[in-house]
Backbone atoms as SQL, in Angstrom:
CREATE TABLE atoms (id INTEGER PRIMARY KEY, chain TEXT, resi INTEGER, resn TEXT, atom TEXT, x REAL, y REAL, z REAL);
INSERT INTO atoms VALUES
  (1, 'A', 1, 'UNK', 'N', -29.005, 7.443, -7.919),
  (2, 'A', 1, 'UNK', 'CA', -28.113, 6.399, -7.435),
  (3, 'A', 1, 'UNK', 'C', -28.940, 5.328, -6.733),
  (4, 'A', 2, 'UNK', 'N', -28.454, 4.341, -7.172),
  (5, 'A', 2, 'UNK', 'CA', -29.285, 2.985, -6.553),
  (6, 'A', 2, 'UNK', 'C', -28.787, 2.329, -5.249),
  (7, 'A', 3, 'UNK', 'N', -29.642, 2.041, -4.305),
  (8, 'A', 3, 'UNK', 'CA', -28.513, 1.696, -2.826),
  (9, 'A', 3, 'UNK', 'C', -28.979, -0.151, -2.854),
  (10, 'A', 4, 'UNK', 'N', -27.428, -0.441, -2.831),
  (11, 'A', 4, 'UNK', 'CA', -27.440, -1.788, -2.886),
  (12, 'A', 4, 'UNK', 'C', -28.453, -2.758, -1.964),
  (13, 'A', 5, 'UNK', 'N', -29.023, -4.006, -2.410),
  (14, 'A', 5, 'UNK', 'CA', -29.885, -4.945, -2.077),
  (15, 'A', 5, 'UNK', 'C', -29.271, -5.636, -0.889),
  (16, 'A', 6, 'UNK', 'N', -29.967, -6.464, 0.205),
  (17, 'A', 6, 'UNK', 'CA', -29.336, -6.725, 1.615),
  (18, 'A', 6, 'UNK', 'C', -28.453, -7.824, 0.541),
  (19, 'A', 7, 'UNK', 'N', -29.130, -8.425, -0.119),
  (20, 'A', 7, 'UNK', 'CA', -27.668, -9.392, -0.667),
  (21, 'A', 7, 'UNK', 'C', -26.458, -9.054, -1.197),
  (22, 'A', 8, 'UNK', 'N', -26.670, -8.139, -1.726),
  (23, 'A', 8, 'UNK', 'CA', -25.415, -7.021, -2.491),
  (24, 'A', 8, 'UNK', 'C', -24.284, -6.418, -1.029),
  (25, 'A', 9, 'UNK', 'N', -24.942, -6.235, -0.184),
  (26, 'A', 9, 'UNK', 'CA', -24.312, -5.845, 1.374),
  (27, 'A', 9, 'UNK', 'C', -23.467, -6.913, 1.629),
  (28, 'A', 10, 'UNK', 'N', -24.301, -7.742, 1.919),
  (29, 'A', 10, 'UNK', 'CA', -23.771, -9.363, 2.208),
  (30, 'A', 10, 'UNK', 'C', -22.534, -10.028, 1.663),
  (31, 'A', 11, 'UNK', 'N', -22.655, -9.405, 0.112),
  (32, 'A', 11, 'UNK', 'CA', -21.457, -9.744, -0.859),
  (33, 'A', 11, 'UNK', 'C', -20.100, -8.707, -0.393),
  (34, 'A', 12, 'UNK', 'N', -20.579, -7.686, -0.416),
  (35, 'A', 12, 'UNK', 'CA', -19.569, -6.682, -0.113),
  (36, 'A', 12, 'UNK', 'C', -18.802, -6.835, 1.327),
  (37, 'A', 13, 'UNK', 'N', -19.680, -7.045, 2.176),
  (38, 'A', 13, 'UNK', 'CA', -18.758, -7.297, 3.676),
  (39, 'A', 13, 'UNK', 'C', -17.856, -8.880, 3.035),
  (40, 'A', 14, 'UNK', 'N', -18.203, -9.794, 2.612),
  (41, 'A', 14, 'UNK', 'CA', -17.681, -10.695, 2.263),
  (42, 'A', 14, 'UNK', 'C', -16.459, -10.322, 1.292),
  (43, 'A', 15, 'UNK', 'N', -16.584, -9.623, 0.874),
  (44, 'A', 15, 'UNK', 'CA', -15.124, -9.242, -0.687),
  (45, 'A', 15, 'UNK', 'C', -14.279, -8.376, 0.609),
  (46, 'A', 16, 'UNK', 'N', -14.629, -7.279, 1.478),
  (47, 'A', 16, 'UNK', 'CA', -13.959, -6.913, 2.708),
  (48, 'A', 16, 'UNK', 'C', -13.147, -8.465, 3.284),
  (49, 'A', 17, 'UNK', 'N', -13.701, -8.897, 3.836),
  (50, 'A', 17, 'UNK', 'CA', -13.039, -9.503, 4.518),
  (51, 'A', 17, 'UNK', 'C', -11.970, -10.514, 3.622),
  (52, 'A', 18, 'UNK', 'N', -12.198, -10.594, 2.675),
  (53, 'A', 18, 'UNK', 'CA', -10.927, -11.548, 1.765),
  (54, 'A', 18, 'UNK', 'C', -10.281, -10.327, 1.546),
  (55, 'A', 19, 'UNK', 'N', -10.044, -9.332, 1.417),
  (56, 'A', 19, 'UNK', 'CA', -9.149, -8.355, 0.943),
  (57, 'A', 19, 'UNK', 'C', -9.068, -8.169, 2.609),
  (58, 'A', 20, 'UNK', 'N', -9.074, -8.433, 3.667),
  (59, 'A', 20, 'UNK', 'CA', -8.477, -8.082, 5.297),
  (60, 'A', 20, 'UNK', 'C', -7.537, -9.098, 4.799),
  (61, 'A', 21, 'UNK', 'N', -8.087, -10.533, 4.844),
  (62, 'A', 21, 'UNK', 'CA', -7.422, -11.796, 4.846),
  (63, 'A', 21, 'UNK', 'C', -5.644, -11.832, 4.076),
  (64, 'A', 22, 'UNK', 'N', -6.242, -11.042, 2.819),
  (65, 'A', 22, 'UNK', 'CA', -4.803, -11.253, 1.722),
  (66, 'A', 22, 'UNK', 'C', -4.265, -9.907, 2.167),
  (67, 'A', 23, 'UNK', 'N', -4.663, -8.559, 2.649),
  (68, 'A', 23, 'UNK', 'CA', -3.966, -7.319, 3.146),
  (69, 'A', 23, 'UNK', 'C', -2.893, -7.962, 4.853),
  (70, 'A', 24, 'UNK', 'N', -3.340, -9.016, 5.453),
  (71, 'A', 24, 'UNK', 'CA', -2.616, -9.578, 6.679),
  (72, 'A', 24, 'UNK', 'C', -1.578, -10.466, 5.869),
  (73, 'A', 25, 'UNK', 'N', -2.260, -11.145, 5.079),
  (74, 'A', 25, 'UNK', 'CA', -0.857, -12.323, 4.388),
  (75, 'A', 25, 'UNK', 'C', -0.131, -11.477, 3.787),
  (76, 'A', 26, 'UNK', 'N', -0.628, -10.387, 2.951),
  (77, 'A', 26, 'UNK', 'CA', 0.853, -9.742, 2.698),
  (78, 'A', 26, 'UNK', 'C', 1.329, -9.441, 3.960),
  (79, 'A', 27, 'UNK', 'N', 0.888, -8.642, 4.715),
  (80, 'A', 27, 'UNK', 'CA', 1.657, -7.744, 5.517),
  (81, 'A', 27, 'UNK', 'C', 2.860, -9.000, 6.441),
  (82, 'A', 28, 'UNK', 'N', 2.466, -10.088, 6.657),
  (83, 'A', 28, 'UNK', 'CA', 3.471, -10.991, 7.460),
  (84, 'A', 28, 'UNK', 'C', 4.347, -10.866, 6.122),
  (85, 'A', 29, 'UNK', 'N', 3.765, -11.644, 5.430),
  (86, 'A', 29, 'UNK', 'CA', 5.008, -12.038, 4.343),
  (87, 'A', 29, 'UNK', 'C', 5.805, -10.307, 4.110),
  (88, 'A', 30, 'UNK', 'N', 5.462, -9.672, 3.320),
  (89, 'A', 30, 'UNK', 'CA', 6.374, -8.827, 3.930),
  (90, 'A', 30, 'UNK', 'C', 7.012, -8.142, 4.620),
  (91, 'A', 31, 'UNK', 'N', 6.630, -7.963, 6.155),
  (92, 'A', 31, 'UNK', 'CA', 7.825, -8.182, 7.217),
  (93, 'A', 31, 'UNK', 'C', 8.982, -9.101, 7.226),
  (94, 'A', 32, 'UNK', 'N', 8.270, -10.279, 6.954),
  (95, 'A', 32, 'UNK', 'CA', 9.634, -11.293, 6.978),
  (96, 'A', 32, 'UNK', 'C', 10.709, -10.848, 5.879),
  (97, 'A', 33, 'UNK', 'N', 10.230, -10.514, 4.892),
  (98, 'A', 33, 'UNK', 'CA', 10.878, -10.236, 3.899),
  (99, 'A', 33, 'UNK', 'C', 11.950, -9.142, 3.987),
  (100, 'A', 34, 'UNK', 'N', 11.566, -7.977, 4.755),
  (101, 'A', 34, 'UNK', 'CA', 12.422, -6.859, 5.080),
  (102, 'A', 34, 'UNK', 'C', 13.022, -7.354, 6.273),
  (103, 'A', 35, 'UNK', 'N', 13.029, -8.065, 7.365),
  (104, 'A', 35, 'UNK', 'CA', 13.530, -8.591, 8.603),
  (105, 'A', 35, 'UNK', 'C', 14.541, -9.266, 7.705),
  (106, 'A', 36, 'UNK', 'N', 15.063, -10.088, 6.646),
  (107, 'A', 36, 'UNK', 'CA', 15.519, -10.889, 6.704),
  (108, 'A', 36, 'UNK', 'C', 16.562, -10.900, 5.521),
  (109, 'A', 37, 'UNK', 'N', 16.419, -9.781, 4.642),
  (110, 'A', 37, 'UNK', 'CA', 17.149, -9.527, 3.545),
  (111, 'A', 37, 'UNK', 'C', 17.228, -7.384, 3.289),
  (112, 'A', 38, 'UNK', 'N', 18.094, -7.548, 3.015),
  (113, 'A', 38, 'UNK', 'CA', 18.740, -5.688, 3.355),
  (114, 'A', 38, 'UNK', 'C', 17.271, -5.311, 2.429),
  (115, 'A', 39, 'UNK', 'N', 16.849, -4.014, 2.586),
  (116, 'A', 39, 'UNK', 'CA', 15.751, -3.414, 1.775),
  (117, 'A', 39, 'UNK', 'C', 17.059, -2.671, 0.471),
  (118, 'A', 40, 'UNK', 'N', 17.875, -2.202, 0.918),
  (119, 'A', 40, 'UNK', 'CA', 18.738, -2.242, -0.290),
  (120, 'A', 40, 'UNK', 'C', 19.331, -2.983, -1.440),
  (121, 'A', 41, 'UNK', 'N', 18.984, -3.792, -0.942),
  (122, 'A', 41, 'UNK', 'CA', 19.533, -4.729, -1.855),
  (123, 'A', 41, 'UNK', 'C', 18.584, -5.812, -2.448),
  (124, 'A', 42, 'UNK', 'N', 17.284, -5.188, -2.113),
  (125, 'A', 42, 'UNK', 'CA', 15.816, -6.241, -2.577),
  (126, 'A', 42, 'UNK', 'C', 15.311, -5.264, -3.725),
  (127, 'A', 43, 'UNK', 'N', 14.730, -5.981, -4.599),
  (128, 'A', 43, 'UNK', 'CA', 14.245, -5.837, -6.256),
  (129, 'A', 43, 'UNK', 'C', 12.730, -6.683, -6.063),
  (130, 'A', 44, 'UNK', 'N', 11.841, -6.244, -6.254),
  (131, 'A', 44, 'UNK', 'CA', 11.128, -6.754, -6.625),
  (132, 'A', 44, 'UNK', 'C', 10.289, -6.946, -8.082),
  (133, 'A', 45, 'UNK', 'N', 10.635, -5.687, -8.106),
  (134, 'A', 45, 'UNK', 'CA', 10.537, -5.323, -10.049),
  (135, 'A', 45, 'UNK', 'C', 11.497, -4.741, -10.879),
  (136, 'A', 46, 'UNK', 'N', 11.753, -4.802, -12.228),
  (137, 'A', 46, 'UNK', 'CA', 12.884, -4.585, -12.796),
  (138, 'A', 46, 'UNK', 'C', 12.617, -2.673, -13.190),
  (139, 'A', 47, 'UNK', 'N', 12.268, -2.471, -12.173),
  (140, 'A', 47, 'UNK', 'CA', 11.831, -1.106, -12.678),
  (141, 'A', 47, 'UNK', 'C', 11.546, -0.113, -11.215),
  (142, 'A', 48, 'UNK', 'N', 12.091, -1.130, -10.404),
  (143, 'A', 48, 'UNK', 'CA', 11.972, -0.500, -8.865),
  (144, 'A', 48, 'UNK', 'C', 13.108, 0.783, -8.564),
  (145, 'A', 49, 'UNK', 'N', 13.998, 1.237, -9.323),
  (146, 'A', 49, 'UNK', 'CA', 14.512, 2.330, -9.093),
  (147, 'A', 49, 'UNK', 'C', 13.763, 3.562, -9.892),
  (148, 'A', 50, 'UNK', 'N', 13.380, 3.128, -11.176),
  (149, 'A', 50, 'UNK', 'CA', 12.416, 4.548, -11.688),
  (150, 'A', 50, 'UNK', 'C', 11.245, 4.646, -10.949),
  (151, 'A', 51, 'UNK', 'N', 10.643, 3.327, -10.036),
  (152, 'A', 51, 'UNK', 'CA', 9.359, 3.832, -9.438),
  (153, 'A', 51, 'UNK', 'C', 9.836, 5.211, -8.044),
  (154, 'A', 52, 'UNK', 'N', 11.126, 4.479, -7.355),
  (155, 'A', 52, 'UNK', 'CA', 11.394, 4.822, -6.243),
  (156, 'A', 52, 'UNK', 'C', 11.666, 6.172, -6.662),
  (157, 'A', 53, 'UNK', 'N', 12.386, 6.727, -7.594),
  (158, 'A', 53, 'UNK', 'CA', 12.831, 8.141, -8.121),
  (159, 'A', 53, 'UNK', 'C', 11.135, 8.823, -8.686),
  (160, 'A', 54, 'UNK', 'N', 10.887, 8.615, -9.246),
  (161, 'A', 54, 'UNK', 'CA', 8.759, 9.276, -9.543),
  (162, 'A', 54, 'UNK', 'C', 8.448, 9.128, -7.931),
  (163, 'A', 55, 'UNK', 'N', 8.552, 8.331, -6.645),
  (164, 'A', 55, 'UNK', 'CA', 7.609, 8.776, -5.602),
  (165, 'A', 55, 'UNK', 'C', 8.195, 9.660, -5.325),
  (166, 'A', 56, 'UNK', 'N', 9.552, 9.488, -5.425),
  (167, 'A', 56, 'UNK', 'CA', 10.449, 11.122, -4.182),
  (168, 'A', 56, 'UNK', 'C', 9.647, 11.925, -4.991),
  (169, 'A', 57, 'UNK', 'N', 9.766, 12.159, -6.244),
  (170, 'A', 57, 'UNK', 'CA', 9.487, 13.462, -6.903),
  (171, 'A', 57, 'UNK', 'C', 8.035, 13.739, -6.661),
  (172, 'A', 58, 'UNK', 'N', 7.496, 12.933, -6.838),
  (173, 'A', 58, 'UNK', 'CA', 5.629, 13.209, -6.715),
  (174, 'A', 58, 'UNK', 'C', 5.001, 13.104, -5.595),
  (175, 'A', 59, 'UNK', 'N', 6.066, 12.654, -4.615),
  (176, 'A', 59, 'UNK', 'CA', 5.425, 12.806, -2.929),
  (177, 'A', 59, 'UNK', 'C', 6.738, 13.299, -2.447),
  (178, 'A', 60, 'UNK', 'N', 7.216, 14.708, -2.376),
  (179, 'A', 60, 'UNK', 'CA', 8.408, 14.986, -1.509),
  (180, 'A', 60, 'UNK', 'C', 8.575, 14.997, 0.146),
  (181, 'A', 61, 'UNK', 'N', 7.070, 15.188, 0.323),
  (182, 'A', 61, 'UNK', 'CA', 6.414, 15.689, 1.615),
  (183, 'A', 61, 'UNK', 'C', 6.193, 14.607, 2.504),
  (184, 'A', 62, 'UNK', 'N', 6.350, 13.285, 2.131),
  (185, 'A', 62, 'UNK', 'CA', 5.823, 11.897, 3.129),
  (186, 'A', 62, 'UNK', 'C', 7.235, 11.277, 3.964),
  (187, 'A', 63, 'UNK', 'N', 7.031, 11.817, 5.290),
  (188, 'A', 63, 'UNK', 'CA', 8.273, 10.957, 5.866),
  (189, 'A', 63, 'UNK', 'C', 7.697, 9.466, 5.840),
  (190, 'A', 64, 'UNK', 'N', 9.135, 9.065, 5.147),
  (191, 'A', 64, 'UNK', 'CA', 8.697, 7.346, 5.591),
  (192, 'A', 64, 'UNK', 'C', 8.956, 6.631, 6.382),
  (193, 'A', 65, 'UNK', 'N', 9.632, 7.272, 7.523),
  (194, 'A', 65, 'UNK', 'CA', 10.255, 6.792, 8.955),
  (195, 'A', 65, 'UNK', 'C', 8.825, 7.042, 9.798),
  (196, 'A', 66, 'UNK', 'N', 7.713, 7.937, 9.431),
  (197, 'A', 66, 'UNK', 'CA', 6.645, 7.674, 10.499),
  (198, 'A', 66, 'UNK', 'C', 5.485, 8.507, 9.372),
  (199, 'A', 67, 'UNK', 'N', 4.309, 7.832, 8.683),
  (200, 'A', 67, 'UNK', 'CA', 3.465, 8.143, 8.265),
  (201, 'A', 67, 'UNK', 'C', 2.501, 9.042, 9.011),
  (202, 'A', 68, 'UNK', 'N', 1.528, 10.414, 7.736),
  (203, 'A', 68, 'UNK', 'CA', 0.627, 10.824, 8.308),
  (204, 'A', 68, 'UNK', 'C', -0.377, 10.633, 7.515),
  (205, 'A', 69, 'UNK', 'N', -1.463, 10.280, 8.233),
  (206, 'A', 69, 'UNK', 'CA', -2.336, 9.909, 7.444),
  (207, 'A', 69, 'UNK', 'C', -3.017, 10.050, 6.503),
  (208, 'A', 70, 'UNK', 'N', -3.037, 11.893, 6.588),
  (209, 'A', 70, 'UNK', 'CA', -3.608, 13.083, 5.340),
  (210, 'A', 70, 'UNK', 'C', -2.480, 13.001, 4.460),
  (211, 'A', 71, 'UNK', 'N', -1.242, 12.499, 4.173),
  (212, 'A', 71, 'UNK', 'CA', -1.203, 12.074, 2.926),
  (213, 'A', 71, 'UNK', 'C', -1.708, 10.844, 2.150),
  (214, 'A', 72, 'UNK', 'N', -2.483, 10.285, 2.583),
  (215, 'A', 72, 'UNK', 'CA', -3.517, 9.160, 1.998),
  (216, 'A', 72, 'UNK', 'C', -4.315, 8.675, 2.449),
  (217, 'A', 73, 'UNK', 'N', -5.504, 10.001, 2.955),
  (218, 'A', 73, 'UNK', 'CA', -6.987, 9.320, 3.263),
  (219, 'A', 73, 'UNK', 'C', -7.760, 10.533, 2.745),
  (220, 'A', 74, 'UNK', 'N', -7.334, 11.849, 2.816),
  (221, 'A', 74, 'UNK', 'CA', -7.867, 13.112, 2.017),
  (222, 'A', 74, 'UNK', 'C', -8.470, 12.544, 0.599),
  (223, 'A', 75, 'UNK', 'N', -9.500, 13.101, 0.084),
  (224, 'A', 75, 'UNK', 'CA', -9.688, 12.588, -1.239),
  (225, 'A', 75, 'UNK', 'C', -8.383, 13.076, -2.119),
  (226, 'A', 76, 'UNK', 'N', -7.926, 14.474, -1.996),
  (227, 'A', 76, 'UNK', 'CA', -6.587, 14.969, -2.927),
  (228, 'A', 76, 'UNK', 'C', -5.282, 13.919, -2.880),
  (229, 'A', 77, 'UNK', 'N', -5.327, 13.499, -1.504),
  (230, 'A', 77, 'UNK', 'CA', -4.609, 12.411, -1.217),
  (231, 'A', 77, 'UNK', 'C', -4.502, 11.538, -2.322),
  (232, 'A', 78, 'UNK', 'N', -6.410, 10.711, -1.998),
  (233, 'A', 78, 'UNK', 'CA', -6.126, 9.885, -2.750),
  (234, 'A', 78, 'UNK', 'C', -5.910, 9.657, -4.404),
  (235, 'A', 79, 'UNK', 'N', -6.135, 11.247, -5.005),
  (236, 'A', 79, 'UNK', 'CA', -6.694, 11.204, -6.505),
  (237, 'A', 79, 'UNK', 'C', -5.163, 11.416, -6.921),
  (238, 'A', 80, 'UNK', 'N', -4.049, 11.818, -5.649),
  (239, 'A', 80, 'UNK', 'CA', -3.045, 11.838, -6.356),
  (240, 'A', 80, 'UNK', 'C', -2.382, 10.608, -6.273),
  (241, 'A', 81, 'UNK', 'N', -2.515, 9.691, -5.572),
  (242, 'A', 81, 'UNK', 'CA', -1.805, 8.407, -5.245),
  (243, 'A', 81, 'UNK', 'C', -2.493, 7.657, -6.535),
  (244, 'A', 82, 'UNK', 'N', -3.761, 7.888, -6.958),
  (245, 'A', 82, 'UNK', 'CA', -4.418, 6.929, -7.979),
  (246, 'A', 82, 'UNK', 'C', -3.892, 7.351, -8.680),
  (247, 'A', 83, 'UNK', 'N', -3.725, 8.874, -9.648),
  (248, 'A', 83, 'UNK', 'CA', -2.501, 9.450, -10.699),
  (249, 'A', 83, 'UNK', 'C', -1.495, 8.594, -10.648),
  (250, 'A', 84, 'UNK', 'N', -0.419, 8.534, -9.477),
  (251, 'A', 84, 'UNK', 'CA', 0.891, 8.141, -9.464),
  (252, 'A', 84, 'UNK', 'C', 0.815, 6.289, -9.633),
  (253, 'A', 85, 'UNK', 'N', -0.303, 5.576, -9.463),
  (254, 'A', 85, 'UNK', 'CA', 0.130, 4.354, -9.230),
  (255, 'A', 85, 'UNK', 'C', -0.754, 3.859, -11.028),
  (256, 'A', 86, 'UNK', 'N', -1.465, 4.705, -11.595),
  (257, 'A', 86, 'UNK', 'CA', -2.134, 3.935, -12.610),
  (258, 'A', 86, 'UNK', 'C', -0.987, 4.087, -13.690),
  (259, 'A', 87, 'UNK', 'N', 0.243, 4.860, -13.547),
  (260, 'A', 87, 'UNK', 'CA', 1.053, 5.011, -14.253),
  (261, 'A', 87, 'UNK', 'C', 1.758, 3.624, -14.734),
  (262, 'A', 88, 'UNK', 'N', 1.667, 2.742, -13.851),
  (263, 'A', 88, 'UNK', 'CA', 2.411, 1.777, -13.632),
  (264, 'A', 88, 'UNK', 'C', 1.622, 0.638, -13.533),
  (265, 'A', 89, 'UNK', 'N', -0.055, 0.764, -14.526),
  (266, 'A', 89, 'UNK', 'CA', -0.523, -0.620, -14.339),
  (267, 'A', 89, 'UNK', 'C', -0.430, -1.503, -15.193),
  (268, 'A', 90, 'UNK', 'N', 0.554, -1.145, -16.657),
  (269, 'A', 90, 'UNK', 'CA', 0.726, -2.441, -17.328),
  (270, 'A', 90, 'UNK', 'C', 1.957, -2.765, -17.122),
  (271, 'A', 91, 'UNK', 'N', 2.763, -2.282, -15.776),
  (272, 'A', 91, 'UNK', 'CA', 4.044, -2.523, -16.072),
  (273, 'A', 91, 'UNK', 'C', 4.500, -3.311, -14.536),
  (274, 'A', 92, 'UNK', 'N', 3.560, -2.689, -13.509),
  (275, 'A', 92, 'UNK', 'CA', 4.198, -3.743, -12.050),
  (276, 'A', 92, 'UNK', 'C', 3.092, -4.745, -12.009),
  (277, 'A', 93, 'UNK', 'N', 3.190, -5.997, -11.921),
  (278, 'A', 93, 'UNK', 'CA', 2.182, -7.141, -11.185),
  (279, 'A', 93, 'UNK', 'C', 2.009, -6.567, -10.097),
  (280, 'A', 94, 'UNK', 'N', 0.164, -6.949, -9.806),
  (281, 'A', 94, 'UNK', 'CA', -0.475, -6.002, -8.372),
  (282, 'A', 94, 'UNK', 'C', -0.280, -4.868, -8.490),
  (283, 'A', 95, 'UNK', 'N', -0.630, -3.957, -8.911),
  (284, 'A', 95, 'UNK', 'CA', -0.008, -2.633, -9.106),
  (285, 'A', 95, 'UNK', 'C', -1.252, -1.769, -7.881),
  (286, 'A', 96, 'UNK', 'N', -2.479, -2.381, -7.868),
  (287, 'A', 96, 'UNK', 'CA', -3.776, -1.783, -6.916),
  (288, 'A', 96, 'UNK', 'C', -3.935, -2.775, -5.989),
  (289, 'A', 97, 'UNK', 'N', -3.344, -2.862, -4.777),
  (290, 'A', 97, 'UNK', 'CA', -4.237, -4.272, -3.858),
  (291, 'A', 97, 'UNK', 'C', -4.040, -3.185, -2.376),
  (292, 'A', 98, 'UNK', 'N', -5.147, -3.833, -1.626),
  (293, 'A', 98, 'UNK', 'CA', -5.125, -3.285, -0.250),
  (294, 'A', 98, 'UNK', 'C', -3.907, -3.762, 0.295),
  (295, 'A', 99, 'UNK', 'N', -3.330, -3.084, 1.287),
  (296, 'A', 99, 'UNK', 'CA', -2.385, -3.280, 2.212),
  (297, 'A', 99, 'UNK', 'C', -2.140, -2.594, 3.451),
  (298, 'A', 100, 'UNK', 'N', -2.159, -3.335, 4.365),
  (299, 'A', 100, 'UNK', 'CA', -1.677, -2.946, 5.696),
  (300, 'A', 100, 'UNK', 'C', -0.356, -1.861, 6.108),
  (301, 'A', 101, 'UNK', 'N', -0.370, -0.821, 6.494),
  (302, 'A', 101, 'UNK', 'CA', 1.298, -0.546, 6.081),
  (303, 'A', 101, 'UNK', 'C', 0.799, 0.195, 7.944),
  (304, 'A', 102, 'UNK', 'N', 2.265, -0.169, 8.284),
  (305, 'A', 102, 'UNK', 'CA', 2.984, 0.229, 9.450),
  (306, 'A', 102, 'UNK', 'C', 2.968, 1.884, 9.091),
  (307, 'A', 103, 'UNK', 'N', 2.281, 2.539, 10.275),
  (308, 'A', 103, 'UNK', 'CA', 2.671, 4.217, 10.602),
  (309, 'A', 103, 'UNK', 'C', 3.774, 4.746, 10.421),
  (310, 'A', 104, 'UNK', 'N', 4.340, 3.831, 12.040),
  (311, 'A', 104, 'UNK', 'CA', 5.953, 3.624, 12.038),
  (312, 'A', 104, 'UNK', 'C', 6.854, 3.030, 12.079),
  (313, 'A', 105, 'UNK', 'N', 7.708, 2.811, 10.620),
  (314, 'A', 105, 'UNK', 'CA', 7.925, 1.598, 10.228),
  (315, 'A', 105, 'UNK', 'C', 9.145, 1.157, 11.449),
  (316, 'A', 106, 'UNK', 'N', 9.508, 1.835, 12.220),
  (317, 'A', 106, 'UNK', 'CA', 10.171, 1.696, 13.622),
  (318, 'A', 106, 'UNK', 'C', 9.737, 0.329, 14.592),
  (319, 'A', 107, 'UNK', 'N', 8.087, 0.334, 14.243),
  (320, 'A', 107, 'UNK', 'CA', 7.133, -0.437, 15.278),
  (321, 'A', 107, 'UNK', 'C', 6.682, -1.447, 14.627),
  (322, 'A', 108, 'UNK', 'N', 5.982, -2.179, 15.224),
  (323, 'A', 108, 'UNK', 'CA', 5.621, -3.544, 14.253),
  (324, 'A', 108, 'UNK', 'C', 4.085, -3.194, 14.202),
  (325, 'A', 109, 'UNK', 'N', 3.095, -4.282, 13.875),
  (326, 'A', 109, 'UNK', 'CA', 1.729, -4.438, 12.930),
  (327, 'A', 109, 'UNK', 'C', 0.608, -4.592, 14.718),
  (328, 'A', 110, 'UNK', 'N', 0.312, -3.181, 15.011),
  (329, 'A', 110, 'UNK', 'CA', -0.339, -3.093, 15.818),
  (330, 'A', 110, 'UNK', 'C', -1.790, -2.211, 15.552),
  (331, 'A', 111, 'UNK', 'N', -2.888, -2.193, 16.386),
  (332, 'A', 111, 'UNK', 'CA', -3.685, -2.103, 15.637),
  (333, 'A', 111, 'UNK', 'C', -3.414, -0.076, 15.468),
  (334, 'A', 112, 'UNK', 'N', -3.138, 0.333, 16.659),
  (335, 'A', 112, 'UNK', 'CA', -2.630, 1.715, 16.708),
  (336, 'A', 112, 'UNK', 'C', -1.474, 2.298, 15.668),
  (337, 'A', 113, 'UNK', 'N', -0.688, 1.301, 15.289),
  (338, 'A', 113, 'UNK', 'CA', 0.524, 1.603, 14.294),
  (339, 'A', 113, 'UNK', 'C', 0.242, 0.824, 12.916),
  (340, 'A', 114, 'UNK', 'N', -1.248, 0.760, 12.511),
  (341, 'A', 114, 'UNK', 'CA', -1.621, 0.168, 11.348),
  (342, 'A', 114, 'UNK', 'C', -2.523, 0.866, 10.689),
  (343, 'A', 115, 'UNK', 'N', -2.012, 1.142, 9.276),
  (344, 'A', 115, 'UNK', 'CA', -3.554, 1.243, 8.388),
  (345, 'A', 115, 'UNK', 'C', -3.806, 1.117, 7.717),
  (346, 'A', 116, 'UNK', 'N', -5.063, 1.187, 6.600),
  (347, 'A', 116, 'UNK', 'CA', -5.229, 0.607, 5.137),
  (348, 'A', 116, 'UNK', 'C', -4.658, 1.562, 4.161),
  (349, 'A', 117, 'UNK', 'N', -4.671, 0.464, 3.286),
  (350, 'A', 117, 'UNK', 'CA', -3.706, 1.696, 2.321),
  (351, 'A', 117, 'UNK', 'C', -3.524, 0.730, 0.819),
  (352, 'A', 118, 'UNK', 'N', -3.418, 1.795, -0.665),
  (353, 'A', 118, 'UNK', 'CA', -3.125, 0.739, -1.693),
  (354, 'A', 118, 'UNK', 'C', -1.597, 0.370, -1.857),
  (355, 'A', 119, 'UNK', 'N', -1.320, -0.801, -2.427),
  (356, 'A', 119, 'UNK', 'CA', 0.146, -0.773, -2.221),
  (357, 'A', 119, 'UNK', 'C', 0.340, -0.963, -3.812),
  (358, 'A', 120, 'UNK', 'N', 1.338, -1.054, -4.470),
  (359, 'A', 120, 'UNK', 'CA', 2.076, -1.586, -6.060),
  (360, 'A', 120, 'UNK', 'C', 3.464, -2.671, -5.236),
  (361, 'A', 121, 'UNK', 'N', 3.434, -3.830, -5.674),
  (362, 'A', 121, 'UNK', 'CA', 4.222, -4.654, -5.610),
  (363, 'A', 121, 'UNK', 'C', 5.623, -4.131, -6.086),
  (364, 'A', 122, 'UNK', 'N', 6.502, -3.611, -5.166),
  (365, 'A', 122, 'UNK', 'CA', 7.875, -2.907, -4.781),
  (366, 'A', 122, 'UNK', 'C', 7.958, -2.690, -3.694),
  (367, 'A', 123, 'UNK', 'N', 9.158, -2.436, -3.538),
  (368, 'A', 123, 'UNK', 'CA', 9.514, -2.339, -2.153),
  (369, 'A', 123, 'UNK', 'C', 10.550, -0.359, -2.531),
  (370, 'A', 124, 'UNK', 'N', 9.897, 0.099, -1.536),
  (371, 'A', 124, 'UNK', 'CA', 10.269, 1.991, -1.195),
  (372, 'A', 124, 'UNK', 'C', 10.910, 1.472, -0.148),
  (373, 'A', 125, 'UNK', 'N', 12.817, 2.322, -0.136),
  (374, 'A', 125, 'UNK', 'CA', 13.489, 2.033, 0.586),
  (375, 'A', 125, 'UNK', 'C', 14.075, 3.999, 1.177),
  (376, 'A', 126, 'UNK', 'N', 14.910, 3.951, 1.959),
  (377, 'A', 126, 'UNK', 'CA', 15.560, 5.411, 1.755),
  (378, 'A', 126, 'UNK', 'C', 17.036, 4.736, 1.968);
């Protein structure tokens, strides 16, 4: 394995920080979005009820009223979240982008009630 060149570093903290940049612009824009229109009654894809029915089934175990983190930072974690979301990459726009997601979605975007995470453009309601 080859360990990247100080310029190759350089590039990489740089691609970090535009993926912080667009993981914060989502995360406002979608707060406002759930603040301001019922999560029941928001669509973002024409296919947002078969996604929402495949997570219950393939994650039964994740409360979504307050996240834990070992369901998505474990590598099993993550090899099953990559299973469940590549299902859906010719079919949701953004289907892999970083995102900010609230612990508890109770609380707002603090640095204690925040963490990284991949998201698919939909909105998971209960």
């Amino acid at each position: 394995m080859r360990l990247p060149s100080a310029d190759e570093l350089e590039q990489l903290e740089d691609i970090e920080k535009q993926w912080a940049v667009k993981a914060m612009h989502h995360a406002e824009t979608y707060f406002k979005l759930i603040s301001t229109v019922d999560p029941r009654q928001l669509r973002l894809t024409s296919i947002d009820d078969e996604i929402l029915q495949d997570f219950e089934t393939t994650f039964p175990e994740i409360n979504l009223v307050h996240l834990d983190e070992e369901h998505f930072k474990t590598p099993a974690a993550k090899e099953k979240w990559r299973n469940f979301m590549n299902k859906y990459e010719k079919r949701v726009k953004e289907f892999n982008f970083g995102s900010l997601i609230r612990i508890d979605c109770r609380e707002d975007y603090t640095e204690q009630n925040t963490m990284f995470g991949v998201r698919m453009q939909v909105c998971f309601y209960t």
